[in-house]
C-alpha positions in Angstrom: 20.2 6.3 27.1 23.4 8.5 26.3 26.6 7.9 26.5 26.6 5.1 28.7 24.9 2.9 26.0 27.2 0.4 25.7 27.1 -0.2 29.6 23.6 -1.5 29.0 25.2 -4.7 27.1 24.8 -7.2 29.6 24.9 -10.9 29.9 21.0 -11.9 29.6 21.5 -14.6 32.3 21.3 -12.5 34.8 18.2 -12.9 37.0 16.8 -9.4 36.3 16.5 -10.0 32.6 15.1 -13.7 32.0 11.8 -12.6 32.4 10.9 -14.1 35.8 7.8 -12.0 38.1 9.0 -8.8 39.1 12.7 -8.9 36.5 12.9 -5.5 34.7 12.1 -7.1 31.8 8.8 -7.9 32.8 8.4 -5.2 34.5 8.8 -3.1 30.8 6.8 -5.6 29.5 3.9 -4.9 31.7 4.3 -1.2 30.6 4.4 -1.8 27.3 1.4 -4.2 27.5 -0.2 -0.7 29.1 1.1 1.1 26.7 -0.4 -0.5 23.5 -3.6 -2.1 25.2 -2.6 -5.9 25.3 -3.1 -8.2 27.9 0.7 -9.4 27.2 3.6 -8.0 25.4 6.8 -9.6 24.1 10.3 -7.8 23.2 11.6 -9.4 20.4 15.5 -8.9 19.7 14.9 -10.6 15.9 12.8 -8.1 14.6 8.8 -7.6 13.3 10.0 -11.2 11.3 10.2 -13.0 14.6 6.9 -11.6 15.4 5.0 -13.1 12.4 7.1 -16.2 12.9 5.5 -16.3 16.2 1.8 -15.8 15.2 1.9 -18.4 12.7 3.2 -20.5 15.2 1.8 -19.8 18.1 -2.1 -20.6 16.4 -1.4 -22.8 13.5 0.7 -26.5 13.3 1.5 -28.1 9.9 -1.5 -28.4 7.8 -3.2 -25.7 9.2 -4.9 -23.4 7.0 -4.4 -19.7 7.7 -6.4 -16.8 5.7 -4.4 -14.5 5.0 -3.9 -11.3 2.0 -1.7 -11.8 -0.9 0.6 -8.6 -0.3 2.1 -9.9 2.9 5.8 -9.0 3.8 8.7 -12.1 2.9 9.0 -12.4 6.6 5.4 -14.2 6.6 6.0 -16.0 4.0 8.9 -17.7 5.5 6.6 -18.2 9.0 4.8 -20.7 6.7 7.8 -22.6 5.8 8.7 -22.4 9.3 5.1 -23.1 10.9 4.2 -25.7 7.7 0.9 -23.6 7.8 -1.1 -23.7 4.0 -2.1 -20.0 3.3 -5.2 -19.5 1.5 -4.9 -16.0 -0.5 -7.1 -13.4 -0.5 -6.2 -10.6 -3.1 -5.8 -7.3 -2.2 -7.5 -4.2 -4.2 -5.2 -2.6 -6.8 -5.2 0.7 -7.0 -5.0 1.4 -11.1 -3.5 4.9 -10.2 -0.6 4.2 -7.7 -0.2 0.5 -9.1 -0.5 -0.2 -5.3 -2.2 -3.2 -3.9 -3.7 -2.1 -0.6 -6.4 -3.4 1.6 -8.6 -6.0 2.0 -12.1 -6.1 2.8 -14.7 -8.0 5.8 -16.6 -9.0 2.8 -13.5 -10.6 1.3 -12.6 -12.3 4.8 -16.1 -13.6 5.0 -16.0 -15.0 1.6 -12.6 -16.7 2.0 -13.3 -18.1 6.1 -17.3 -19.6 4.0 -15.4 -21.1 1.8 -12.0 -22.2 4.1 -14.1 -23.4 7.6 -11.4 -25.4 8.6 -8.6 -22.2 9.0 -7.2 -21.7 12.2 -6.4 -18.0 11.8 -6.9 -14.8 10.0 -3.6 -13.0 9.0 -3.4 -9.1 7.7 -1.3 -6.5 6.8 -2.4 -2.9 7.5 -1.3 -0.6 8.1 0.8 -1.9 4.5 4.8 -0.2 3.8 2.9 2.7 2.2 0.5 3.5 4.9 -3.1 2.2 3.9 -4.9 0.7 6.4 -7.9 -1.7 6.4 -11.0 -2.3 8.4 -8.8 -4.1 11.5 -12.5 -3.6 12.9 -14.9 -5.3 10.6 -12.5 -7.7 9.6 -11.5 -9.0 13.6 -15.6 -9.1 13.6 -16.0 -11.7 10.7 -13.1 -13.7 12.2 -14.2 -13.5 15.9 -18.0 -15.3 14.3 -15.8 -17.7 13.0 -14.3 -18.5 15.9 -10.9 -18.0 14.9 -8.1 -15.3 15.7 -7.0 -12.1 14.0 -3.3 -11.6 13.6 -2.5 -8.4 12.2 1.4 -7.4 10.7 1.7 -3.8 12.4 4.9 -3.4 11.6 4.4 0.2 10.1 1.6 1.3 12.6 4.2 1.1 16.1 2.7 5.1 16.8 -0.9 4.5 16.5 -1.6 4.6 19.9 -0.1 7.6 20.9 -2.3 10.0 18.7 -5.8 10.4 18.1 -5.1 11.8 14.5 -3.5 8.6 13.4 -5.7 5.2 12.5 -7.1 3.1 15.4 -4.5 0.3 16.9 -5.2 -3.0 15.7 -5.6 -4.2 19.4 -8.1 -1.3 19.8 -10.3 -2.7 17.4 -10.4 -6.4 17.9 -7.1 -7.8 17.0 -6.0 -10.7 18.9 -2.7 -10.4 17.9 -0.4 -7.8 16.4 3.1 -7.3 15.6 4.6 -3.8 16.2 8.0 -2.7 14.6 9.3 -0.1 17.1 12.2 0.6 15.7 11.3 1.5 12.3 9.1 5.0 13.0 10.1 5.1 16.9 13.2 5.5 18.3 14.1 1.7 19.5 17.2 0.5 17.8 17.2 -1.7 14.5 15.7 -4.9 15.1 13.9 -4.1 17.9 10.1 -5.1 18.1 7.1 -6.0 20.0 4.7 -8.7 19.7 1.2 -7.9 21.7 -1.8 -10.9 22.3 -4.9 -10.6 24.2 -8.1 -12.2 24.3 -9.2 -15.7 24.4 -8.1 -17.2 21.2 -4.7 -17.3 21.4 -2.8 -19.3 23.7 -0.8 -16.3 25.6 1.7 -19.0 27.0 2.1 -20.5 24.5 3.4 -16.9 22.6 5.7 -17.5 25.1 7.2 -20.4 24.2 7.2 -20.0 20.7 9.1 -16.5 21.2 11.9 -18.5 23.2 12.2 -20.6 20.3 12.7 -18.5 17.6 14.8 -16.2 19.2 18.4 -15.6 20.2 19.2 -17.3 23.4 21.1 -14.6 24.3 18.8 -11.6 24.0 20.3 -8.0 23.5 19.7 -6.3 26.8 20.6 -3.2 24.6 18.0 -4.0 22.5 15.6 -4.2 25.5 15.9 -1.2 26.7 15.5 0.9 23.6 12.2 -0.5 23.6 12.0 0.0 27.0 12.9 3.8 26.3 11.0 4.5 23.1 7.9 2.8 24.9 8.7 5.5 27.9 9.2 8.5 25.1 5.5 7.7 23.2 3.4 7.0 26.8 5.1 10.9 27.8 5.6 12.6 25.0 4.0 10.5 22.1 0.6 13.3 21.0 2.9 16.4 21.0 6.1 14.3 18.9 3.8 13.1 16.6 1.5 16.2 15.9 4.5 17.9 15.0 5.5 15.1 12.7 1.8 15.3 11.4 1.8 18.6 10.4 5.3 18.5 8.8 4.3 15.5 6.5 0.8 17.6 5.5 2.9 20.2 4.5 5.4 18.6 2.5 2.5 16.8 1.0 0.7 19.9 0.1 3.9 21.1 -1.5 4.6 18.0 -3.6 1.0 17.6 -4.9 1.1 21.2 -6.2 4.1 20.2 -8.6 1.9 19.1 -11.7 4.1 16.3 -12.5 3.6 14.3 -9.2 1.2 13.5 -6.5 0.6 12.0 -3.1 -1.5 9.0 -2.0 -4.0 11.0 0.4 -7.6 11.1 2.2 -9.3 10.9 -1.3 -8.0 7.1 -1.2 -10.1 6.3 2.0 -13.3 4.5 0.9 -11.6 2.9 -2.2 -9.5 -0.4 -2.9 -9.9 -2.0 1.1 -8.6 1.3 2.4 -10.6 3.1 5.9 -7.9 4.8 7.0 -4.0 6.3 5.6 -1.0 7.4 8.0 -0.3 10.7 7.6 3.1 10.2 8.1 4.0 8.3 4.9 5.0 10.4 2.1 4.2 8.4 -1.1 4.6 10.2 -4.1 4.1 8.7 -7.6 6.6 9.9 -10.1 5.3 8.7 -13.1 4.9 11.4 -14.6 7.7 12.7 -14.7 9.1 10.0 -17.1 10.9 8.1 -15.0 10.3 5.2 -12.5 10.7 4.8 -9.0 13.9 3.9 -8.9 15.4 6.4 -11.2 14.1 9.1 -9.1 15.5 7.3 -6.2 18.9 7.1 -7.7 19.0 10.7 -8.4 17.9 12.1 -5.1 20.5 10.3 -3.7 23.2 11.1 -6.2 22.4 15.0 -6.7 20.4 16.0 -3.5 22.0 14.3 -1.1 18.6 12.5 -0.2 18.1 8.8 0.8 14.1 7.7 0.4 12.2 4.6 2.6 11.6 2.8 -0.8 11.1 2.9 -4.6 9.2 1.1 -7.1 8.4 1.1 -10.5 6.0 4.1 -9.8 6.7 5.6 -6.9 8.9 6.8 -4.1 8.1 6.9 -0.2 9.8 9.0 2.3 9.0 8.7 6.4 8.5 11.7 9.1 9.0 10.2 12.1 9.8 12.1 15.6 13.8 12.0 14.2 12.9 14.5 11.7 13.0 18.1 11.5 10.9 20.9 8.6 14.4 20.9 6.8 15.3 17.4 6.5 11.6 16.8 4.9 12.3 20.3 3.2 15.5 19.0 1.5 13.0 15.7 0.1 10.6 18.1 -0.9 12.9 20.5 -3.0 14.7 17.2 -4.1 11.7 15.8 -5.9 10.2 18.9 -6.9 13.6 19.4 -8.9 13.7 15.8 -10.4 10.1 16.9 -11.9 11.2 20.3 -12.9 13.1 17.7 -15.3 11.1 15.7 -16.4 12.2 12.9 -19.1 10.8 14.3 -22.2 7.5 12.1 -23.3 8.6 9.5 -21.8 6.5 7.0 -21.0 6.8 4.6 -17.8 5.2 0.9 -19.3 3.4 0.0 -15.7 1.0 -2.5 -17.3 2.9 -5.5 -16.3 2.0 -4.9 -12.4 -1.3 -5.0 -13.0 -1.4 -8.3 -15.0 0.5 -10.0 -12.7 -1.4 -8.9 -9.5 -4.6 -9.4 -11.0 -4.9 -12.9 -10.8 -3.7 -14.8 -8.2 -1.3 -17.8 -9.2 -2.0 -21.1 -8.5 -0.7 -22.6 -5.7 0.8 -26.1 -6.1 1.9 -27.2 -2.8 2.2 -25.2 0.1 5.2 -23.4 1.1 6.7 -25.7 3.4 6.0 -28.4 0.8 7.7 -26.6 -2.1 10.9 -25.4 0.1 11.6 -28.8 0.9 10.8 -30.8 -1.9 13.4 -31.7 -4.4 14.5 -28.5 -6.5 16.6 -27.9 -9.7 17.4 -24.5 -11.6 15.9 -23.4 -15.1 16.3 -20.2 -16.8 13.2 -17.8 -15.9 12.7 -17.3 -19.7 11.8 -21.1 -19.8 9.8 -21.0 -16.0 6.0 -20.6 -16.8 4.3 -23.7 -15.6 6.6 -24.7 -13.3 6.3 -24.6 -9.3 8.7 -22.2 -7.4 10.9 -23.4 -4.7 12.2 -20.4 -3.5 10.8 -16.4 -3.1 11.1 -13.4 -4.7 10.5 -10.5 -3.8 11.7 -6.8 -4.2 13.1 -5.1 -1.3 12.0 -3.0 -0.1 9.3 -3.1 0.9 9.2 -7.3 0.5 6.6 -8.1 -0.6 6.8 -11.5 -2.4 6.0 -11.3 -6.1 6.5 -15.3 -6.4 5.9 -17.9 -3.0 7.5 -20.9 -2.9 4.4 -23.7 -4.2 3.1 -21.2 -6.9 3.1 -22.1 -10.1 5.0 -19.9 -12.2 2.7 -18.1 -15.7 4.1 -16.0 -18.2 2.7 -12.4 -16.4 5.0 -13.4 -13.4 7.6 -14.3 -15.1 7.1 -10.8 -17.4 6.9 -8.9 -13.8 10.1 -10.2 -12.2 11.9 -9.7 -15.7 10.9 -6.3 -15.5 11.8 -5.2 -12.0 15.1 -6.7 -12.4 15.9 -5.1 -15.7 14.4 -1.3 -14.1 16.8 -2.0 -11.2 14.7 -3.6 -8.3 16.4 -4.7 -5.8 15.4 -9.0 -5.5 15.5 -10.8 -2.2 15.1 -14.4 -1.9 16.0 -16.2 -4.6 19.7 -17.8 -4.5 20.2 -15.7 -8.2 19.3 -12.2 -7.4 19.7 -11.5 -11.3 17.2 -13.8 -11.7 18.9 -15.2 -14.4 18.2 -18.8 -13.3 15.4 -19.8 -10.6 15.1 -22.8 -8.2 11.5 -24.6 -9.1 10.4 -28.0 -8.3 11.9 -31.0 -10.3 9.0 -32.5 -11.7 
């Protein structure tokens, strides 16, 4: 794009970029359709949030019951307020080791669609923030018997396409529908996105409609066309960018799980917890034993090495390779972490329990979230919480995933949980006290 970037920041009611037959825009919406194997594709100026806002909405009206797993970002969560859609939870396997929860299962998607006849849609993530996917195929199978659509959150899996060493596309298997954040491993600008549909059981137009609605009226033509270009970059260059990015992350990986003090999710993961398939590209390495959580070790790459990580939690950290890094940037990560080990906090040791209590048992769910967002609220202290129903989410960020939904009644695990990332320096998202001190919940 270069140096005339800025030039490229033009009114959107020009003719050539409403989207009419033959405008450029759908002219690199055709190509990006081609591209990632849809039948239609939408660029979307709001972000991968306007694209789950859009699935929701596009196959589900206020009532609905969608089927959907329990680790989904914040972004779907608020679809649901938006869309009025009543989620029915499936609960993602745990992995006791990474305190991860990663995939789901067919079986599970069978079990919850028997049980659920009446839902509308199916709704995934995979691959998840830290790279494990799930069986897109056998799951897209289940749901197609049942007659309804998958919708899969691809936020993280934008480059799947454009290499056979990476997982299978969503679309490629069976999705329906799937949601690619471009701009977070490619080189589209923030906020930049794609929404893909094909097949029978969605309503393509009425994608359309619904991504009119939720969107800026005045679209970023800027935005546009560093989709438009990072589409381009991928269809011409895509296999050789990301082998190189492939074998830099193996390396680094290699390097970090010969420390004794740390180690990488890898291929040993694939047949366990939901997972067929992990991104190469996703460097997630758990810390705990080095004495120190997630975000300490964040905090002190950043401070003494000069090193700024994808995320942290209480056990890990996760760095990205994309096509914008080079063998020293990824070097620098590695020598960073190596040398937070090399230091470990003496026999220290990291009190992890709590995830696993709280993600082990799904909470109940009162209302639904639309229901609970708009019902009449008031604030207690989260000490005093347990038993009542949230009215607002919370979630650490990243990577956003929603510890508490709006509609689910609060128990003392949860409240333990959120206690506990707040006091080991999580970062919280959705509540209207970040501290957490207080919490909105349904008056009763």
């Amino acid at each position: 794009m270069g140096l005339d970037v800025l030039a490229l920041d033009i009114c959107p009611g020009l003719s050539d970029l409403d989207g009419v037959p033959d405008s450029a825009l759908a002219r690199a919406q055709a190509l990006a359709a081609d591209a990632y194997g849809a039948e239609r594709s939408f660029f979307l100026v709001n972000g991968s949030t306007a694209g789950n806002q859009i699935m929701l909405m596009a196959t589900c009206h206020p009532g609905d019951v969608v089927l959907t797993s329990r680790n989904t970002h914040k972004s779907i969560v608020a679809g649901m307020v938006v869309s009025g859609a009543r989620p029915v939870y499936i609960r993602p396997e745990l992995d006791p080791d990474s305190h991860i929860a990663h995939g789901v299962t067919p079986a599970q998607v069978q079990e919850g669609l028997d049980a659920h006849p009446e839902a509308k849609a199916v709704l995934i993530v995979s691959p998840t923030y830290y790279g494990a996917c799930s069986d897109v195929a056998g799951i897209a199978d289940v749901a197609h018997r049942h007659g309804v659509p998958l919708l899969v959150d691809e936020a993280w899996g934008a480059h799947f396409p454009f290499s056979p060493s990476l997982p299978p596309s969503a679309l490629s298997v069976g999705a329906d529908m799937a949601v690619t954040g471009i701009h977070k491993l490619l080189a589209a600008f923030l906020q930049a996105s794609m929404v893909h549909v094909q097949g029978p059981l969605v309503d393509h137009d009425r994608v359309d409609v619904v991504a009119g609605m939720v969107q800026s009226t005045s679209a970023s033509a800027l935005l546009r066309a560093s989709l438009d270009v990072a589409r381009m970059q991928m269809a011409t260059e895509g296999e050789a960018l990301l082998a190189e990015v492939i074998a830099i992350a193996e390396e680094a990986r290699a390097e970090i799980d010969g420390h004794p003090l740390l180690s990488c999710l890898g291929k040993d993961l694939v047949g366990q917890h939901g997972v067929v398939a992990l991104d190469p590209t996703r460097l997630v390495v758990n810390v705990t034993g080095t004495g120190r959580t997630g975000y300490e070790v964040d905090h002190l790459l950043a401070d003494e090495h000069n090193v700024a990580v994808e995320l942290s939690d209480f056990a890990n950290v996760l760095a990205d390779v994309t096509p914008g890094h080079r063998r020293e940037d990824v070097a620098r990560f590695v020598d960073g972490v190596r040398a937070v080990a090399d230091h470990p906090h003496a026999e220290r040791l990291i009190p992890i329990g709590f995830v696993e209590e709280a993600l082990r048992v799904l909470p109940e769910q009162a209302l639904s979230p639309m229901e609970a967002f708009h019902a009449p609220q008031e604030r207690v202290p989260l000490a005093e919480s347990a038993g009542r129903v949230s009215a607002e989410m919370a979630a650490t960020y990243p990577p956003g995933i929603p510890v508490l939904v709006p509609g689910e009644r609060l128990n003392p695990a949860l409240v333990a949980h959120l206690a506990a990332q707040v006091a080991a320096g999580g970062r919280i998202v959705g509540p209207a006290d970040p501290s957490l001190g207080v919490i909105r919940v349904v008056k009763e």
